[in-house]
NUDO-196939 format. One record per residue: z, y, x of N, C-alpha, C in turn. Coordinates in pm, whole numbers, padded with zeros to 5 digits, always signed. Example, Ala and Ser with C-alpha at 12.3 -4.5 7.8 and 13.67 -1.06 7.14 Angstrom:
REM NUDO-196939
+00780-00569+01319+00780-00450+01230+00780-00330+01320
+00708-00225+01285+00714-00106+01367+00787+00003+01290
This chain:
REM NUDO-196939
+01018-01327-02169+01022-01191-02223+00959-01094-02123
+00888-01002-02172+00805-00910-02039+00856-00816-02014
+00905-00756-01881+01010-00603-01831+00983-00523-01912
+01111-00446-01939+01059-00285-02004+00997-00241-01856
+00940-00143-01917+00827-00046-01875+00952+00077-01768
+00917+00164-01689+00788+00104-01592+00830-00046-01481
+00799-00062-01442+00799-00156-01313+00663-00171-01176
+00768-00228-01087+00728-00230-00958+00717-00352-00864
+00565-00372-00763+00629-00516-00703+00649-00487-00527
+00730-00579-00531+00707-00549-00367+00663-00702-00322
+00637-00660-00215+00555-00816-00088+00603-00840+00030
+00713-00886+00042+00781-00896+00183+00708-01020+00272
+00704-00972+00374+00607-01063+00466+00656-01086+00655
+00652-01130+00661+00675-01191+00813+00573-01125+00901
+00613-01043+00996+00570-00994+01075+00486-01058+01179
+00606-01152+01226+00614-01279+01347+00450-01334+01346
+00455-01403+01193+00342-01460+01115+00190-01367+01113
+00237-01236+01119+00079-01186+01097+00050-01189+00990
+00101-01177+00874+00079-01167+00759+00040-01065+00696
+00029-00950+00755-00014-00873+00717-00123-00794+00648
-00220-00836+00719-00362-00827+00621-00357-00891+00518
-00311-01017+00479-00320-01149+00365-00221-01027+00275
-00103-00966+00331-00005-00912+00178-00070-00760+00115
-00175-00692+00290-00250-00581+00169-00343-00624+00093
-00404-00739+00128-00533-00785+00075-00491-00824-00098
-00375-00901-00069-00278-00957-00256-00251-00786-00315
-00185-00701-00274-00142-00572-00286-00244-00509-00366
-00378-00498-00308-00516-00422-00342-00518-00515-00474
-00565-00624-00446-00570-00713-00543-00492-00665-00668
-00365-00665-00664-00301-00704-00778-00333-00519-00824
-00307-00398-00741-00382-00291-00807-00490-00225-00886
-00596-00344-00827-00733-00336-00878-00751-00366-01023
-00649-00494-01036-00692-00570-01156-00609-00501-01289
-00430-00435-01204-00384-00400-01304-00367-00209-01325
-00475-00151-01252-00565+00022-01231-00498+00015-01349
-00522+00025-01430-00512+00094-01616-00384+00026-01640
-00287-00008-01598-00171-00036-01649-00087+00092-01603
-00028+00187-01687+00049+00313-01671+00140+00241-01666
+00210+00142-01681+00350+00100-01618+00394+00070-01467
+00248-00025-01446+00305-00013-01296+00259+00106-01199
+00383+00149-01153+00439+00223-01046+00408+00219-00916
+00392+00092-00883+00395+00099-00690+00376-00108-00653
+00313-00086-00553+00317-00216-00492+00367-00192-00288
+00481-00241-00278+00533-00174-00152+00524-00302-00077
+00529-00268+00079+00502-00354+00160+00595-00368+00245
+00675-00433+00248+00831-00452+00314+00761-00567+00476
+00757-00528+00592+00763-00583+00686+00866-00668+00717
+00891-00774+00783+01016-00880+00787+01006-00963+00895
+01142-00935+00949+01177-00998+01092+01184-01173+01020
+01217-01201+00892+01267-01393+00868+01083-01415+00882
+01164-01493+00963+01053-01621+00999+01012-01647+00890
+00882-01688+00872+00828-01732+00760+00816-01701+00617
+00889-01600+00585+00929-01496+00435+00755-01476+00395
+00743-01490+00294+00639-01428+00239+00689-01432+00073
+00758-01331+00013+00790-01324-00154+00750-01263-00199
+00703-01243-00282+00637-01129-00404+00786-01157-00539
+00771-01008-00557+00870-00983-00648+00855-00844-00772
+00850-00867-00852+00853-00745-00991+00972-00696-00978
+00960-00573-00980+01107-00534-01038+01088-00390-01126
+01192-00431-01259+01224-00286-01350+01348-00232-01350
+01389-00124-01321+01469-00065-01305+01590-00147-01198
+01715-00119-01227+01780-00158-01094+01835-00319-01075
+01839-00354-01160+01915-00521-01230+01784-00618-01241
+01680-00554-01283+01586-00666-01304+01479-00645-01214
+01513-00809-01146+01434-00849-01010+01368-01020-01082
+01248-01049-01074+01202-01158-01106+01118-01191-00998
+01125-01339-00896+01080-01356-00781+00950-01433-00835
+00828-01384-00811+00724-01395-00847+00688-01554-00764
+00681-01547-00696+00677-01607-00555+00705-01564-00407
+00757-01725-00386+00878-01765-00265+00760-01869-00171
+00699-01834-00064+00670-01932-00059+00742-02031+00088
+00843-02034+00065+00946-02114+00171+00997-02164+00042
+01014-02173-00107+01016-02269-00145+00909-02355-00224
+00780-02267-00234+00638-02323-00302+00596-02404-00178
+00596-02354-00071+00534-02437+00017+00391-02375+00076
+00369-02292-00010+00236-02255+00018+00199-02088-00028
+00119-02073+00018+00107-01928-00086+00018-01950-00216
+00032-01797-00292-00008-01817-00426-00194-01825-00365
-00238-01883-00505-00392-01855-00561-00362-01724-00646
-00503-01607-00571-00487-01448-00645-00441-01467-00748
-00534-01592-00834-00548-01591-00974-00392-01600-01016
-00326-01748-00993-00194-01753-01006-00099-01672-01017
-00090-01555-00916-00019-01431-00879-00045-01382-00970
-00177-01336-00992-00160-01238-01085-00149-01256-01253
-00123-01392-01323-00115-01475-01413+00018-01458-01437
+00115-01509-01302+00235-01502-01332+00269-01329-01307
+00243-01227-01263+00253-01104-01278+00249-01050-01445
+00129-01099-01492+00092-01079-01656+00183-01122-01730
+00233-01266-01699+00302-01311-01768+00459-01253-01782
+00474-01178-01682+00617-01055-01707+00647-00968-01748
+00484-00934-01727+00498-00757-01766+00434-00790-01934
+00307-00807-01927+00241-00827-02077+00200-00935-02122
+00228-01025-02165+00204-01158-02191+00075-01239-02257
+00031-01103-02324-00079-01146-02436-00165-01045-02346
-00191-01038-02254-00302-00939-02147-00413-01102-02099
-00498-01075-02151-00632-01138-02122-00689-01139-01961
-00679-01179-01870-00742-01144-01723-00860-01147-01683
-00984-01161-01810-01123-01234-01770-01094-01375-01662
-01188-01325-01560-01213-01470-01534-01064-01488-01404
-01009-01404-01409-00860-01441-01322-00770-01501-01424
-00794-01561-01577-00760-01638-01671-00728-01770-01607
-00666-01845-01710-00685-02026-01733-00801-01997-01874
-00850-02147-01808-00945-02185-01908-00869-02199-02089
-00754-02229-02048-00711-02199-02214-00679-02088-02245
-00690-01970-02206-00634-01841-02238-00823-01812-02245
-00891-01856-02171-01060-01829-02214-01058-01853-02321
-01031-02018-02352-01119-02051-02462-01022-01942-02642
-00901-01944-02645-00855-01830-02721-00908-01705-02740
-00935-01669-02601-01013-01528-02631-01118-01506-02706
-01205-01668-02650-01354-01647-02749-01347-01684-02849
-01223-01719-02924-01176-01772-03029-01148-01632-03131
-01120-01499-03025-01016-01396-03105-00861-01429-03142
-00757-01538-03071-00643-01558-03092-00569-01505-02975
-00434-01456-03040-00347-01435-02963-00365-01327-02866
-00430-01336-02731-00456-01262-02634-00532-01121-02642
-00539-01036-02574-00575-00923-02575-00664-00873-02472
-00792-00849-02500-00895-00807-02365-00837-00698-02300
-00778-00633-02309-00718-00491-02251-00545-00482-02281
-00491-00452-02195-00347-00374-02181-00331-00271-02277
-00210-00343-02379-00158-00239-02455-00095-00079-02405
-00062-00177-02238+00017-00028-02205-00164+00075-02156
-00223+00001-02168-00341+00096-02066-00381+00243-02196
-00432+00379-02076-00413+00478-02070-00528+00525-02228
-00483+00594-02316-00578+00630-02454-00652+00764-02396
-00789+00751-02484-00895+00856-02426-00804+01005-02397
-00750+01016-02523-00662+01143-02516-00594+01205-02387
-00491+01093-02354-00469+01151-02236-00562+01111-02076
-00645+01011-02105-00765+01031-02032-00748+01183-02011
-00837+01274-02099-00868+01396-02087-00772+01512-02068
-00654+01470-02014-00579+01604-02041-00469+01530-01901
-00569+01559-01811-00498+01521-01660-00444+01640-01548
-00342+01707-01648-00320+01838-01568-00167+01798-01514
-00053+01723-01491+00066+01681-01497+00051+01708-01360
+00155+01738-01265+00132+01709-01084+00251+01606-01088
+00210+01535-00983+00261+01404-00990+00376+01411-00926
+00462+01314-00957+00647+01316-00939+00660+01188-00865
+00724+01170-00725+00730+01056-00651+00849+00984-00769
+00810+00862-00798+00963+00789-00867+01019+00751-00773
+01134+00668-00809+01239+00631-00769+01198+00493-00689
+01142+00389-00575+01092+00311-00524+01195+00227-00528
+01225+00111-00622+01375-00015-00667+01339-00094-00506
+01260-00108-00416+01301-00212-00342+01195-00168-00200
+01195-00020-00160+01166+00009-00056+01238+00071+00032
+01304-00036+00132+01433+00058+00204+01333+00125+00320
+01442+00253+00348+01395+00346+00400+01439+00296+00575
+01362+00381+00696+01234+00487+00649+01155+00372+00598
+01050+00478+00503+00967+00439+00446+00842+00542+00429
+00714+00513+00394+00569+00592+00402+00570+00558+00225
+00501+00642+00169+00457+00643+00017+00332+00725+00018
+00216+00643-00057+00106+00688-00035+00055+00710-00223
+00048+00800-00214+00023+00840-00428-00137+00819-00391
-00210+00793-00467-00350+00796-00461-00420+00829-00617
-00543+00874-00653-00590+00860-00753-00684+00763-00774
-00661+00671-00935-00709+00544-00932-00858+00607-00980
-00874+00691-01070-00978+00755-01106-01088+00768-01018
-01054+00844-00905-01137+00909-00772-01163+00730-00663
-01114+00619-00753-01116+00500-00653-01054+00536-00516
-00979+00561-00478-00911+00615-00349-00813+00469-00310
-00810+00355-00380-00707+00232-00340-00736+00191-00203
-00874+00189-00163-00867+00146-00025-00833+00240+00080
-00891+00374+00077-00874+00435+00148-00696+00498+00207
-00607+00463+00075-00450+00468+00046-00436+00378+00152
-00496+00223+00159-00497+00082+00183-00478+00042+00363
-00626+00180+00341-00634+00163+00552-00538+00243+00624
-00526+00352+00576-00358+00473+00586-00245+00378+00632
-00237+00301+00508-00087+00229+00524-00104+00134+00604
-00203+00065+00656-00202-00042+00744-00219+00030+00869
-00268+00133+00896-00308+00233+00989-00087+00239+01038
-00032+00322+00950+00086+00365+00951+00178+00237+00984
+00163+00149+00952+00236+00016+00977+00215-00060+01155
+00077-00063+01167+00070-00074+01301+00106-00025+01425
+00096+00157+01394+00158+00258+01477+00279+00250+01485
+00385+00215+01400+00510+00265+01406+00599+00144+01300
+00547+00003+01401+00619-00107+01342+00738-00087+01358
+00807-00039+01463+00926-00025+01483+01014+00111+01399
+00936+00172+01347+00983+00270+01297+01045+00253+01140
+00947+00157+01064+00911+00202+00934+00975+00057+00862
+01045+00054+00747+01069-00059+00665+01030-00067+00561
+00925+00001+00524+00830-00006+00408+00696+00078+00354
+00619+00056+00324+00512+00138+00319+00467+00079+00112
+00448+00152+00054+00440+00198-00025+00291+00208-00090
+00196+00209-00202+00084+00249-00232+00125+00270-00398
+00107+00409-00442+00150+00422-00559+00025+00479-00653
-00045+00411-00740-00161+00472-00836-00088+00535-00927
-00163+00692-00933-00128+00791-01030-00271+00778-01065
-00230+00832-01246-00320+00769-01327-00322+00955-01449
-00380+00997-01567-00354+01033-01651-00256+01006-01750
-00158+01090-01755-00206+01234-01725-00157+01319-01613
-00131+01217-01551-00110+01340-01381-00263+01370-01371
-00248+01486-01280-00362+01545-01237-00475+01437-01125
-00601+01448-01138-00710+01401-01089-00718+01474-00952
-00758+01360-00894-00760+01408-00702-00636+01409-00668
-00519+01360-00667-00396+01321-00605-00423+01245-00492
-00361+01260-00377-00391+01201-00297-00256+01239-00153
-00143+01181-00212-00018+01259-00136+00037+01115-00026
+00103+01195+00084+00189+01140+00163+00295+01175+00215
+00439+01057+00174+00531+01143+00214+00643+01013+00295
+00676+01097+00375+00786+00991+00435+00971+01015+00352
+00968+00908+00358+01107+00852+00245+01067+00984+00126
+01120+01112+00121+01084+01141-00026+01042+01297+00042
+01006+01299+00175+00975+01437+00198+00778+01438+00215
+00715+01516+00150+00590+01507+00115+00507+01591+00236
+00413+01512+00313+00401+01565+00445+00271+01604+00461
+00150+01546+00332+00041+01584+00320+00000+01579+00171
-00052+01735+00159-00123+01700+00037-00272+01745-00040
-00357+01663-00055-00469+01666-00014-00502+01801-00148
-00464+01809-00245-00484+01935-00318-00440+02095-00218
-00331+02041-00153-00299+02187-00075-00391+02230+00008
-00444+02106+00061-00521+02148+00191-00615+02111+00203
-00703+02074+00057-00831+02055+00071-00912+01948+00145
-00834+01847+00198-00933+01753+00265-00839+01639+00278
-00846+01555+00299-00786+01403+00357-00745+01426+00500
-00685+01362+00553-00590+01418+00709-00671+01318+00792
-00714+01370+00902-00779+01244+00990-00645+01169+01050
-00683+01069+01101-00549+00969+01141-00487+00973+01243
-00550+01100+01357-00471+01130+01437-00357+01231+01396
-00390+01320+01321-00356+01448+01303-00211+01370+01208
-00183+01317+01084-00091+01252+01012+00006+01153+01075
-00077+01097+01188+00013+01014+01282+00107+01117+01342
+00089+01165+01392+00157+01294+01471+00259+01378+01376
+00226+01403+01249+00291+01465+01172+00406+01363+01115
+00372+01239+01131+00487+01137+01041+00558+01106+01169
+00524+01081+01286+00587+01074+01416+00692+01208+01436
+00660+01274+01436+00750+01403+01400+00869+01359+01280
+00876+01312+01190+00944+01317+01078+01005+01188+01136
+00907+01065+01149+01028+00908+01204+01072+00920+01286
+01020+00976+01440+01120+00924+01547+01028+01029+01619
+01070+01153+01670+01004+01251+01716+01011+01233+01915
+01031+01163+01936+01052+01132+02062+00927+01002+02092
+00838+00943+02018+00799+00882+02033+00657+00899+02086
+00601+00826+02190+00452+00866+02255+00384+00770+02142
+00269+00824+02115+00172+00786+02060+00082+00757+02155
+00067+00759+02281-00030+00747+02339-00122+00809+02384
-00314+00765+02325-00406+00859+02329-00394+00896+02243
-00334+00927+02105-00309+01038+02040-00267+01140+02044
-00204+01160+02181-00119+01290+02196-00217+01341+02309
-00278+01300+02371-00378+01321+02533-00472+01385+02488
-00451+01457+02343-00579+01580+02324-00697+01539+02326
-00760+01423+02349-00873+01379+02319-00911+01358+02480
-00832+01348+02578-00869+01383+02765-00818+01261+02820
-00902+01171+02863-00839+01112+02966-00777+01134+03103
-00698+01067+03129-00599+01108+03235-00683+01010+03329
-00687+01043+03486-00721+00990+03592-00640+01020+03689
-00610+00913+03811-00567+00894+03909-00583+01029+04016
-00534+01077+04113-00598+01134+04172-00583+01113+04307
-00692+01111+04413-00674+01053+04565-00632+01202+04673
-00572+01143+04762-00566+01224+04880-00678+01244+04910
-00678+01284+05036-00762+01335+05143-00836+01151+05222
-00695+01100+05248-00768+01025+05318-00796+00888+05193
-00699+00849+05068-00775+00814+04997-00926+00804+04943
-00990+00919+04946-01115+00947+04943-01241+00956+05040
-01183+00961+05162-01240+00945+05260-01293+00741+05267
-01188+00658+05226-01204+00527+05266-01277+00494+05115
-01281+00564+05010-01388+00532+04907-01525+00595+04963
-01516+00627+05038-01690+00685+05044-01783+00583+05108
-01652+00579+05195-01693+00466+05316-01754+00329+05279
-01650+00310+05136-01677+00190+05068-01788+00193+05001
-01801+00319+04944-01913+00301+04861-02025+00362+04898
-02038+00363+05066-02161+00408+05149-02191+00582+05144
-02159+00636+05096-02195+00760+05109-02122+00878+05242
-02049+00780+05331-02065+00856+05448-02171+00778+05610
């Protein structure tokens, strides 16, 4: 039977492991393919101290959790295709994937049985055109806090750029953060969305202020909000390197060394 509407997946992954690129890389993935599905909500990225964890999981509303894949008990990780097969197969059943298909869900299609080239839930011209809504953070079923949430517009293609943010935000402040978030807003929310907010307080927003945040400037601002005591490093050094500085006679035995007395 396929979730009521809306739903959400998350990707818990092993830190230890380095898994990280492999769960944004599935993440993008599974966004790309399912852009025009107005049901799904969010694909969140849960970091994880268990050894070896790598699960993908759907979830609709608060009770329904379906474990997509486990792979401490598959053994292995998914094929995209697979993932996102068994993803279809929860949410919309009769959703066609082109060539992220099985060959028997091909040969039906070119048949005209059963299956469907496009998502019933996907977005009608109508509200295509009438993208004035400002967008409402939902409710995130399986991102414990703190947490980063990144809204993006699928329209404006903005998934990667959401993509490098959150991997950007995950690296800086592993210790800080237990989930990072990428949420496609679609029509009829408004076009050019492009928000960031830590757990549900909204810390940039690219309609207010006209531009995308460079990555020093947002680091600093979410560092402020997670753990305000924390050095960033050369992010905070104003763009100046710091140098040593010699005495008198320190400098005297560099000259020496380096011939110039």
């Amino acid at each position: 039977m396929p979730l009521p509407s809306p739903y959400q997946v998350s990707i818990a992954y092993c830190t230890g492991c380095r898994w990280g690129l492999r769960s944004f890389w599935m993440a993008q993935e599974l966004l790309t393919t399912f852009e025009d599905d107005a049901n799904l909500q969010a694909v969140s990225l849960l970091p994880s101290s268990n050894a070896g964890q790598f699960t993908v999981t759907c979830h609709a509303g608060s009770n329904e959790n379906h474990v997509l894949w486990d792979r401490k008990e598959k053994g292995s990780f998914p094929e995209m295709k697979e993932l996102k097969q068994l993803l279809r197969d929860q949410v919309e059943p009769s959703r066609y994937l082109g060539h992220s298909d099985t060959n028997v869900r091909k040969v039906m299609q070119e048949a005209g049985t059963t299956v469907t080239d496009a998502t019933t839930n996907s977005l009608t011209d109508s509200a295509k055109e009438s993208s004035s809504v400002p967008f409402l953070l939902p409710s995130l079923q399986n991102a414990p806090i703190p947490s980063i949430s990144i809204a993006y517009c699928t329209g404006c293609k903005w998934l990667f750029r959401a993509a490098w943010f959150a991997q950007e935000f995950l690296q800086t402040f592993s210790d800080d953060l237990h989930s990072v978030s990428l949420l496609p807003t679609r029509p009829p929310t408004q076009g050019g969305t492009f928000q960031i907010y830590v757990n549900d307080v909204l810390v940039w927003d690219r309609a207010e202020r006209g531009e995308f945040p460079d990555i020093k400037t947002i680091k600093q601002m979410l560092r402020d909000q997670l753990n305000p005591t924390k050095d960033l490093g050369h992010l905070d050094n104003n763009g100046k390197q710091s140098f040593d500085t010699m005495d008198d006679e320190d400098a005297e035995e560099a000259r020496r060394m380096f011939g110039v007395l």
